[in-house]
N, C-alpha and C positions, 0 to 999 in steps of 0.2 A: 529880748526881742531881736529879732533876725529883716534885715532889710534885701540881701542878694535873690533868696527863695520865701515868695511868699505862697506858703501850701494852702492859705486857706483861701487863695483867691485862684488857686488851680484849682483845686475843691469846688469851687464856686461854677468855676466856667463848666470843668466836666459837665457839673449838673446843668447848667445849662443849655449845653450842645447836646445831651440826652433829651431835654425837656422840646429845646430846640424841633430834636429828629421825630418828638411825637405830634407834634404841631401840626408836621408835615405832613406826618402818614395820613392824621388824622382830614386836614387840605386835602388831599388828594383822594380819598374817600369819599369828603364831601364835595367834591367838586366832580368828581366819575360817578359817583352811585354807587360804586362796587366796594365790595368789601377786600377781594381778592384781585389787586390790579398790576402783580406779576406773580411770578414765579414762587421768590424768596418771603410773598406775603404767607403764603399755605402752599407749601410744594405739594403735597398731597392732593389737595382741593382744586390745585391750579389744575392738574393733571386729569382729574375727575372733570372738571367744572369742563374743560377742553372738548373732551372725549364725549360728554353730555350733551353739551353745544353742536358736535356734532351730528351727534343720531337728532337730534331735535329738527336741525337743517334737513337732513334727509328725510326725516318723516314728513317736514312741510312738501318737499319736492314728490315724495309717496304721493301725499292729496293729491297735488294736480294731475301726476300721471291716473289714478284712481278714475277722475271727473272729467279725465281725457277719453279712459277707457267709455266711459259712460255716454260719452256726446258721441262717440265712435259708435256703439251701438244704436244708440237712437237715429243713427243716420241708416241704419241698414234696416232699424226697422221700420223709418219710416218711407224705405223704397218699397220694403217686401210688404207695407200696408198695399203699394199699388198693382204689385205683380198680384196679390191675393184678389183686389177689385179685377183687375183683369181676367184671370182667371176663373172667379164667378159669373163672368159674361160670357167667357168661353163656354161657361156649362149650361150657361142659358141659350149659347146658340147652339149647341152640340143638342140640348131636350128638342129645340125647336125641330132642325134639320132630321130628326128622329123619326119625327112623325111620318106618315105616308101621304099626308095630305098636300105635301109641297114638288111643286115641278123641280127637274134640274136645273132651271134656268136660277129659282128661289135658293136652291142650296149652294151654287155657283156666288150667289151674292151672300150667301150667311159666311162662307167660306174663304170670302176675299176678307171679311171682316176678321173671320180666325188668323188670317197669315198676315196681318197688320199687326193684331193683339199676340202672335207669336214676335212679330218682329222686335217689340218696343219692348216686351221682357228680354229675349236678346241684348237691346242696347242699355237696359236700366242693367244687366249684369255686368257690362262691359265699362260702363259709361260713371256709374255708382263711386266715388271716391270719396277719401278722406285723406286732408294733407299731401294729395297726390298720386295718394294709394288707392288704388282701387282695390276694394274691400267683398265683392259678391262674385267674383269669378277665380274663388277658388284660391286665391294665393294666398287663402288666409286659414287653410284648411288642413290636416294631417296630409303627411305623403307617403306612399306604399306604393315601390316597384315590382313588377316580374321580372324575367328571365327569357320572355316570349313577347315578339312584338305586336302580336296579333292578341294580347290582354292587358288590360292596365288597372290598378288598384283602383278605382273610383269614391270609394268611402269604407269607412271600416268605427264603429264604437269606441267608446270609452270601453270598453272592457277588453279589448284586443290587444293585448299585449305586445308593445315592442321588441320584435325578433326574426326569427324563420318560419313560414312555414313552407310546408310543401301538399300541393295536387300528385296524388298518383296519379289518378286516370278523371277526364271530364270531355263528356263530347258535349261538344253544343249544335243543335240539331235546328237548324233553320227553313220553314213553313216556305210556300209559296210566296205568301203576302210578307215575306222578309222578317215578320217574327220571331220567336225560338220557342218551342216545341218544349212546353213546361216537362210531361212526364216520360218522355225519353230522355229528356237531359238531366232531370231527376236521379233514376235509377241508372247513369254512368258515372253517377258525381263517388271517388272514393276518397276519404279527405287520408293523409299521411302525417308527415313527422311537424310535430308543432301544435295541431289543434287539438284543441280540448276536447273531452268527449262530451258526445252525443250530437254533434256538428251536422247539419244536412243540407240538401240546395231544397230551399223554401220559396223562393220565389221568380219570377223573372220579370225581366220589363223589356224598354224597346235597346237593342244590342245590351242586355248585361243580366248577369247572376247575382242571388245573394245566399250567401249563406251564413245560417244563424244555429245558434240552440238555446235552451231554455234561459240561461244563466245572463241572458245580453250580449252574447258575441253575434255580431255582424259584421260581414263583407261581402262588398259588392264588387263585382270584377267586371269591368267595361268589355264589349267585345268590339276592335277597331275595324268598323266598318270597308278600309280602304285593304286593309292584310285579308280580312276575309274575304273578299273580293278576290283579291288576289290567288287566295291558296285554293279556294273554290272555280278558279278559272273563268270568273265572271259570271256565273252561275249564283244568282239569289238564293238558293236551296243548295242543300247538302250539309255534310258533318263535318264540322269543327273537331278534331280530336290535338287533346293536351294532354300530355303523358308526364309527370316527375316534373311539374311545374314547379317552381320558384317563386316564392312570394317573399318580400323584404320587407313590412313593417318598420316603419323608421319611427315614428310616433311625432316625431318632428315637423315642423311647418305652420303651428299657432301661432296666434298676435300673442308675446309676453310681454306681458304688464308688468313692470317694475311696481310694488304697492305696499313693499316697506323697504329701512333704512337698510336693510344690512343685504349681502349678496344671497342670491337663491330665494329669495323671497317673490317669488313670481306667481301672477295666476295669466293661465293660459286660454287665451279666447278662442278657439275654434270657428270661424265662419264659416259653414259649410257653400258648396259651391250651387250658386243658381241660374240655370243653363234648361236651356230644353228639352239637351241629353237627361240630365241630373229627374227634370221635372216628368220624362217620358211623353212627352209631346214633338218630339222630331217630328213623328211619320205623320200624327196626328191632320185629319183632313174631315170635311165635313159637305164634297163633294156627291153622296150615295147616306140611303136610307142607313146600311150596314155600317159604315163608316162612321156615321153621328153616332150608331149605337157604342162604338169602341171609341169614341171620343169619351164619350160620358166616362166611360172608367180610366181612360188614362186621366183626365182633368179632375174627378175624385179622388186620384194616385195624389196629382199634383197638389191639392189640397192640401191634402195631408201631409205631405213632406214639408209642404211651406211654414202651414200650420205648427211641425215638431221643430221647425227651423226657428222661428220666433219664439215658441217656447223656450227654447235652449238660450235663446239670448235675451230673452225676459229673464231665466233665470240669472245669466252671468251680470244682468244690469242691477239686480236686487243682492246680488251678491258683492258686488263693488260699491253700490250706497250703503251697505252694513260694514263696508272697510272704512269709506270714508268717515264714517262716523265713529271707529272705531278708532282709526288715526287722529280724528282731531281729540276724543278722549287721551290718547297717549301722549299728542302732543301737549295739553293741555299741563298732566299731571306731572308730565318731564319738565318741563318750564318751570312751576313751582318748588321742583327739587331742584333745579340747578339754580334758581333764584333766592335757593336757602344758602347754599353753596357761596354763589358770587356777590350777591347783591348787598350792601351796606345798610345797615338798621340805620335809618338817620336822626331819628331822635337822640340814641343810643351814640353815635359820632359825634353829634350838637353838646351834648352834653360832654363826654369825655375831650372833645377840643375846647370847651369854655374851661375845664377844669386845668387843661395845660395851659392854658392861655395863662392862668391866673400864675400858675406856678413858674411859669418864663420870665413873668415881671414881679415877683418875689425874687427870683434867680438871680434877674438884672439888679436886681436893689443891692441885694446883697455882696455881688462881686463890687460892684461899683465899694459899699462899705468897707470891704476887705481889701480892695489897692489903696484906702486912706488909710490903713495900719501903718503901713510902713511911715509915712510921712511924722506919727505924736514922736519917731525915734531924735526928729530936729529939737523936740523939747530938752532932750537931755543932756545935745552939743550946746546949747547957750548959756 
């Protein structure tokens, strides 16, 4: 018997400073919830669980911006519900003033009603915000430059590709009463480098061009009332000529919606702009029998553009409720994988710490038995 080194009660503690250190883990498991509560528990899993935890975060922050986009729309369309009311009243004084049956003094007063009903679409354009943004006059809309001060991109499709194009040649030919002269402006339109084929000018309205072909390309080019002016030498009437015109398609200038975790995951809102110019009601007047009759169809123009406006953003509002649903799905199914990952089985811990528990205080009995080894060696000195 040996009394300087007693091995079996080094023996002893080892095991119990191991049994000790599972006690702990085991503590700290139960007492976090987690399974994995650093690094050195599962470096692999810590690293995963991290990196999970974070798309998780970002996808909750997705939502909101998702249900931001959504209350953003709802707000434009429920101004463009009043420009549309509006609008329908205009066409009911433009049928009225129509008739022959009314003095000038009668169309004087339908007409003061019009330029009220133009004014407040006006200020519902101007006036319309969101978070401080004003959202319906355009700044929310693609942008496309010229190369000519006297034209300006006004609108252009989803199918117009982001680039150059170029106008050979395009006269725009302006009427007595300040409108443009559909089919002489027509047959100068020659489209050049950039546009796709079959491209032609299809339409006109009050100062601007569009041109389209079968496939959905649309653009519509503003003409600036103040340069034609100008170049025309203050004369209402005469030819607009544009030679090797420059057109810059930027595609850029949508509301983008961040609406998942990871970068470039954007959808891009388009508000097009709504304005009097936009709707073809500038000139619009209701003073003269002729006059109400060319209200009626610019105010049918503007129908219909309002009407494709709000479609468009019905559609992008049915399109962000099928995100958000789709992001709480993902966030949903991510949370239970990383919840496999981090989170502590607690039955499974209750158990495995009663089992240490038991074996600490076996540990402790024992070490304590093995430092009274040494002591039977006094039997042998007396």
């Amino acid at each position: 018997m040996r009394i300087n080194y007693n091995s079996t009660a080094m023996h002893a503690n080892n095991s119990l400073n191991v049994t000790d250190n599972k006690v702990s883990k085991s503590l700290q498991r139960l007492s976090s919830g987690l399974k994995v509560n650093s690094a050195k528990d599962n470096p692999s899993g810590y690293a995963i669980g991290r990196r999970m935890n974070a798309q998780i975060e970002g996808v909750s922050v997705a939502t909101r911006n998702a249900n931001t986009g959504i209350s953003i729309i709802e707000t434009a369309d429920g101004a463009l519900t009043e420009v549309h009311d509006m609008l329908q009243r205009m066409n009911e004084l433009a049928i009225k003033g129509a008739t022959g049956t009314l003095t000038t003094s009668d169309r004087m007063l339908l007409n003061q009603e019009m330029a009220q009903l133009k004014k407040e679409v006006t200020r519902i354009s101007k006036d319309t915000e969101f978070n401080g943004q004003t959202i319906l006059d355009g700044s929310f809309e693609l942008k496309g430059y010229t190369d000519d001060l006297g034209i300006k991109v006004g609108y252009y499709s989803d199918e117009v590709l982001a680039k150059e194009y170029t106008i050979d040649s395009l006269s725009v030919f302006l009427l007595e009463d300040g409108k443009i002269d559909f089919d002489k402006t027509k047959e100068s339109f020659v489209a050049g480098d950039g546009f796709p084929p079959g491209v032609e000018l299809t339409s006109v309205g009050e100062n601007c061009v569009t041109i389209t072909n079968t496939e959905g390309f649309e653009l519509t080019l503003d003409i600036d009332e103040y340069f034609a002016s100008q170049r025309l030498g203050g004369d209402p009437t005469g030819e607009l000529t544009f030679t090797n015109l420059g057109i810059n398609i930027t595609g850029i200038g949508s509301m983008d919606t961040q609406i998942g975790a990871n970068e470039g995951q954007l959808l891009a809102i388009r508000i097009p702009t709504i304005s009097l110019q936009r709707l073809g009601l500038t000139h619009a007047e209701l003073t003269t029998q002729d006059k109400s009759s060319d209200a009626i169809v610019a105010i049918k123009g503007a129908i219909a553009y309002v009407s494709d406006v709000r479609s468009r953003l019905g559609a992008y509002q049915n399109r962000l409720e099928h995100t958000v649903s789709s992001l709480d799905i993902t966030n949903e199914n991510m949370t239970a994988a990383y919840s496999r990952i981090m989170d502590a089985d607690m039955a499974e811990e209750m158990t495995d710490y009663t089992t240490q528990q038991v074996v600490s205080q076996a540990a402790v009995s024992m070490l304590a038995q093995a430092n009274e080894r040494p002591s039977k060696v006094l039997q042998l000195l007396q």
